[in-house]
N, C-alpha and C positions, 0 to 999 in steps of 0.2 A: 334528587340532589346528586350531586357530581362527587364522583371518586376524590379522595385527595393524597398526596401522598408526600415527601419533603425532599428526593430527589427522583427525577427521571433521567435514566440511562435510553440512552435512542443508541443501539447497534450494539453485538452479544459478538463482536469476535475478541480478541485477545487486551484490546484498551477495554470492552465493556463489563469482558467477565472478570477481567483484574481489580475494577473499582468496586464489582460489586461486591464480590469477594469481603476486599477489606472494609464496606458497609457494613458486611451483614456478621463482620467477625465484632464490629465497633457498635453494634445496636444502631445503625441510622437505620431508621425508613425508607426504602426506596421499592421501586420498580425498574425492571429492565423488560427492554420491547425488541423481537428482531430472531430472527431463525438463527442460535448458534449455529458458530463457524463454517457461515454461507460461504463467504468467499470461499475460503480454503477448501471447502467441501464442491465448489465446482470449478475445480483444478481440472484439466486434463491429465491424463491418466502421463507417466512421462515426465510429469513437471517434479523439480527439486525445490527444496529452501534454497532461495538465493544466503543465506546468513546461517553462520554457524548453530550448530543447536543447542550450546549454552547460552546462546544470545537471543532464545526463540521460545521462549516461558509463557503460561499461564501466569500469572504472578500472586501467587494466594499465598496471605499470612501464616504459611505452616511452613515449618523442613520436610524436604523429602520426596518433594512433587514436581519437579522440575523434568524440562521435555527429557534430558540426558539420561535422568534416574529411570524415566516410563520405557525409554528406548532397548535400556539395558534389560530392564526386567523383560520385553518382547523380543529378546534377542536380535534388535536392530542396530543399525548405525547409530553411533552416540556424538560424530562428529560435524563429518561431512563428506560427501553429500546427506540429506536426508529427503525422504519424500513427503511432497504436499499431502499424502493420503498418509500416513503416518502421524504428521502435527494434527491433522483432522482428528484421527482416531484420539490420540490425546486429549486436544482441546474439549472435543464432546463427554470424557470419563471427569476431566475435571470441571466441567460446568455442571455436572449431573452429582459427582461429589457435594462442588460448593457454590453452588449457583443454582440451584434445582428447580429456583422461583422463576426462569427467564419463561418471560410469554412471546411467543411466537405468532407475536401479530406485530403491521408496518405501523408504523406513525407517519400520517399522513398529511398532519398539519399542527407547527405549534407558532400560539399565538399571544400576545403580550395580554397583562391583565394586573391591575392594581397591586395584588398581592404576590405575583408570580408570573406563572404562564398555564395558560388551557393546552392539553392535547389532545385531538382526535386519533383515534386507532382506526385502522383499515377493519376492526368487529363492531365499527361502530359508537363503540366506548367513547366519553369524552372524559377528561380526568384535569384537576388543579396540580401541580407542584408547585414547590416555592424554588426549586434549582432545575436546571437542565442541561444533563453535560451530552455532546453529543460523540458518542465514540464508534462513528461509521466508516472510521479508514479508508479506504480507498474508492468506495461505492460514488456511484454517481462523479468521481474525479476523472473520468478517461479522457484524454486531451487527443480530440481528432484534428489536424490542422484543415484550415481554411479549404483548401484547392480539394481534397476531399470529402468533406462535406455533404455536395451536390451526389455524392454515389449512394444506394439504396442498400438497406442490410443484408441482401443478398449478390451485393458484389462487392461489399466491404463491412470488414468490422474491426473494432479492436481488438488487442487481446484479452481485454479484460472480457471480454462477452464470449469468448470461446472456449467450451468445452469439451468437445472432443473433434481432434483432429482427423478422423476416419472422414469426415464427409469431403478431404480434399484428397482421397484418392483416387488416381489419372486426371488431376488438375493441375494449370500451369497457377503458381501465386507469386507475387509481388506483396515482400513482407518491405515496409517501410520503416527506418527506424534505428537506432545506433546500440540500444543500449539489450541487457542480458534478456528482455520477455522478447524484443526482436529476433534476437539472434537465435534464441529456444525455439522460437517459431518455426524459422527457416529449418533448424532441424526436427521439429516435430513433423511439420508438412512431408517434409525426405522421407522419414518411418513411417507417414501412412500410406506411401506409396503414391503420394503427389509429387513433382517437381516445383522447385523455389528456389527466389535469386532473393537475396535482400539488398536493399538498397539505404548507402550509409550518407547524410550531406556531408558531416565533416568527413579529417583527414583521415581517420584510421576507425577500424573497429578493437577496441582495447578488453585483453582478455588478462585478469589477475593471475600471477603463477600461484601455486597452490605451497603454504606456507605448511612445513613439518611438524605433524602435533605432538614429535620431539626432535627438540632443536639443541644446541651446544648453549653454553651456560652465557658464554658472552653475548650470541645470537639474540639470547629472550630480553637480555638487558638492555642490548642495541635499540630493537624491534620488539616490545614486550607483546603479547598477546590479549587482545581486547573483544569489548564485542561488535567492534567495526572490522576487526582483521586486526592484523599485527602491526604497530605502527604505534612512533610516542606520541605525535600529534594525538592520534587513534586515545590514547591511553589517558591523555589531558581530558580526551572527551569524556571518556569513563568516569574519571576522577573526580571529573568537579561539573557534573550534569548541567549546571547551571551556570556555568563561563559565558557562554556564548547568548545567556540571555541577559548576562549584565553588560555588553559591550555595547555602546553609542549605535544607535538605531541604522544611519547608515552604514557603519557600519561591518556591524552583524547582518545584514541583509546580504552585504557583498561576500560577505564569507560564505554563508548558508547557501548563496547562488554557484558559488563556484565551486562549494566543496564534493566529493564524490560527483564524480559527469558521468555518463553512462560507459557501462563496461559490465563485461560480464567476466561468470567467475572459471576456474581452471576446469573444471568436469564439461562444461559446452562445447571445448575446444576442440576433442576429436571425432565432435558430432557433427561438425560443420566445416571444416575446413579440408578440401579438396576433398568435399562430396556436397556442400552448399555454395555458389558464388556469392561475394560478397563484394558488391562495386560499389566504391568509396568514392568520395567527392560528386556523388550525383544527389540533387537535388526534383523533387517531383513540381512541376510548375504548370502544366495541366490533368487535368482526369476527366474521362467523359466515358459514356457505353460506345461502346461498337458491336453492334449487335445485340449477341449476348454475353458478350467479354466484353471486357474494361481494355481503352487504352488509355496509357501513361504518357507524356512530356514529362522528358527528363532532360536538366540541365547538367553534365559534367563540369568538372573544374576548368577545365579551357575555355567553358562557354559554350562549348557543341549540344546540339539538340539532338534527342533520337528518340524514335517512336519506340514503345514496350509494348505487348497485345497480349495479356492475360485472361483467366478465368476467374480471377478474385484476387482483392488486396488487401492483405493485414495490414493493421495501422500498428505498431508498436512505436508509442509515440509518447509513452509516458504518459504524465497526467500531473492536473491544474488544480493545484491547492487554493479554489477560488470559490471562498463561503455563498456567491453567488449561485453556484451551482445544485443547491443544497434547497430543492424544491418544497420540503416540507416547512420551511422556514416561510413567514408571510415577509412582504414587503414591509412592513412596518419595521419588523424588527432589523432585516437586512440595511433598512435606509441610516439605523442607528447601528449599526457594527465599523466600527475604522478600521481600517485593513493594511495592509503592509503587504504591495503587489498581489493583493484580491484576499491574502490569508488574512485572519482576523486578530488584532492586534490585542494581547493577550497580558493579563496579568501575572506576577510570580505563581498564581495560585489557578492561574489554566481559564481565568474569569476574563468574557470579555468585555468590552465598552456595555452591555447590555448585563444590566447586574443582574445576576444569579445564571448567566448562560456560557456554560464552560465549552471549551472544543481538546480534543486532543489527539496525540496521531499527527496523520499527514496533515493535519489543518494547522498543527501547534508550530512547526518545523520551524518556520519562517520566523516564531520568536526564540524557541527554544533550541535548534540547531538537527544537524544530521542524525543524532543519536536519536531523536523523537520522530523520522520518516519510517522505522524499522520499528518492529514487536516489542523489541530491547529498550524503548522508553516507557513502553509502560509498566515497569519495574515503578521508578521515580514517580512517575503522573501519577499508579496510583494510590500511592503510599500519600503521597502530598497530598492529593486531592480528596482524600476521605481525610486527613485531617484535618484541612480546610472545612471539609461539609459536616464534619461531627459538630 
């Protein structure tokens, strides 16, 4: 007889152990599946929070626990920068506090079923839930474009697959890409003792000034301080979490597409600039081996073509909030998911067209807005959504 249980959490980073959190403070039932704070924890050594650290929580129903309070007490940065190995150390005290139950096995396939959904675990397990929210953040999102593709993993990868930048030292690399994991690359590569040019399509590479964590009294009023950055728009967004998912479908689309474009923040800046090149208005329009380097077709803003001949190319190219991509899911249920530009089109309660199957994170953004692509929504997600599930 098969396991049963009344919700399945799929992914234990920051959305997974937020919900279960406030499950297991609310008596629901559940299980969570998935190696705490994987991503985080294969961070390259080097890498920052791109987002402030009050904006960067665990989000458990207590006082007191929040990343700024952990940092202070480690005698760390409480602001910013902070480092990816730091929220790590975090993350894993407070899943071990309030989360103790996470099993650290994948789910490797869920499937519809009269009363629910069946799961298989990667131990083999197969298990009933009557709910399943999947809170995998960025996994499996990495968006490599077309014309790179055709290159093999050892002459291209993302950045979400790289963990330590020591294996491109005395290599030439070609990072692609506009936004802050491109631009950290190009200077990660430089401190392993490789050489990197990054390569931007549009017009500029855009680097945030670094806003004072004390400011003059009319400054905060202006510009009040949020957890997108400083900014009243910024503050709308805080305020009323859920604006942006009561706005007419098209929309909220157009806004959620156009808001934040890639940029990176003030601390990258003297890591790369006249000691990384950065050529702007190049577009990459072939890739092929040469040899055992990669070369590039590159299209400038004029239209000019020129050969590039490296040893390897990072793709920093962001990534596709496209439920399709989400292989443990069967066909069945992805043919019933309606989507909004591939994200899965979402109810106020994070529910999608497939009743009892929530998404949240990067998959939710698309209904819920900017504030829900960063850690700092799941504050909201998962407050709402365990009282949804009680």
């Amino acid at each position: 007889m098969k396991s049963r249980t009344d919700v399945a959490i799929v992914g234990a980073g920051p959305y997974g152990l937020s919900l279960a959190a406030h499950l297991r403070a609310r008596g629901v039932k559940y299980r969570i599946f998935g190696e705490p704070m994987r991503f985080w924890l294969n961070m390259p050594i080097g890498i920052n929070l791109k987002s402030l650290a009050f904006a960067t929580n665990i989000y458990v129903p207590k006082y007191g626990h929040s990343f700024p309070h952990w940092c202070r007490q480690h005698g760390l940065e409480d602001f910013e920068p902070c480092t990816m190995q730091s929220f790590s150390a975090y993350g894993l005290e407070m899943q071990k506090r309030f989360v103790p139950d996470v099993e650290e096995v994948l789910v490797t396939n869920v499937s519809l079923r009269p009363d629910g959904f069946e799961l298989a675990l990667s131990s083999g397990e197969h298990l009933h839930s009557r709910k399943v929210v999947v809170c995998t953040g960025l996994s499996g999102l990495a968006q490599i474009p077309d014309v790179l593709r055709e290159l093999q993993s050892d002459r291209m990868r993302h950045t979400f697959d790289i963990s330590d930048y020591s294996e491109f030292r005395n290599k030439t690399v070609a990072v692609i890409g506009a936004g802050s994991s491109a631009i950290e690359a190009g200077a990660l590569v430089q401190e392993a003792g490789g050489s990197s040019e990054v390569f931007v399509r549009g017009q500029e590479a855009i680097f945030h000034g670094r806003t004072p964590r004390e400011r003059p009294l009319w400054e905060r009023i202006k510009n009040p301080m949020t957890v997108l950055g400083a900014g009243r728009n910024s503050w709308i967004l805080q305020q009323l979490p859920l604006i942006v998912y009561r706005l007419p479908r098209e929309r909220r689309t157009r806004f959620v597409k156009r808001h934040f474009g890639p940029a990176s923040p003030w601390w990258i800046k003297d890591r790369v600039l006249g000691k990384v090149p950065i050529h702007v208005r190049h577009e990459v329009v072939e890739a092929g081996n040469a040899g055992q380097r990669v070369q590039l077709k590159l299209r400038d803003g004029e239209g000019s073509l020129r050969n590039v001949e490296v040893d390897f190319v990072i793709a920093g190219t962001g990534y596709d909030a496209n439920v399709t991509r989400l292989k443990f899911l069967t066909p069945e249920i992805l043919d019933r998911i309606d989507c909004i530009e591939g994200a899965p089109t979402l109810s106020a309660d994070f529910e999608s067209s497939v009743p009892g199957l929530h998404f949240t994170g990067p998959l939710s953004f698309m209904c819920f807005g900017p504030l829900f692509r960063f850690v700092t929504g799941a504050e909201v997600t998962s407050r709402r959504l365990a009282r949804h599930l009680s």
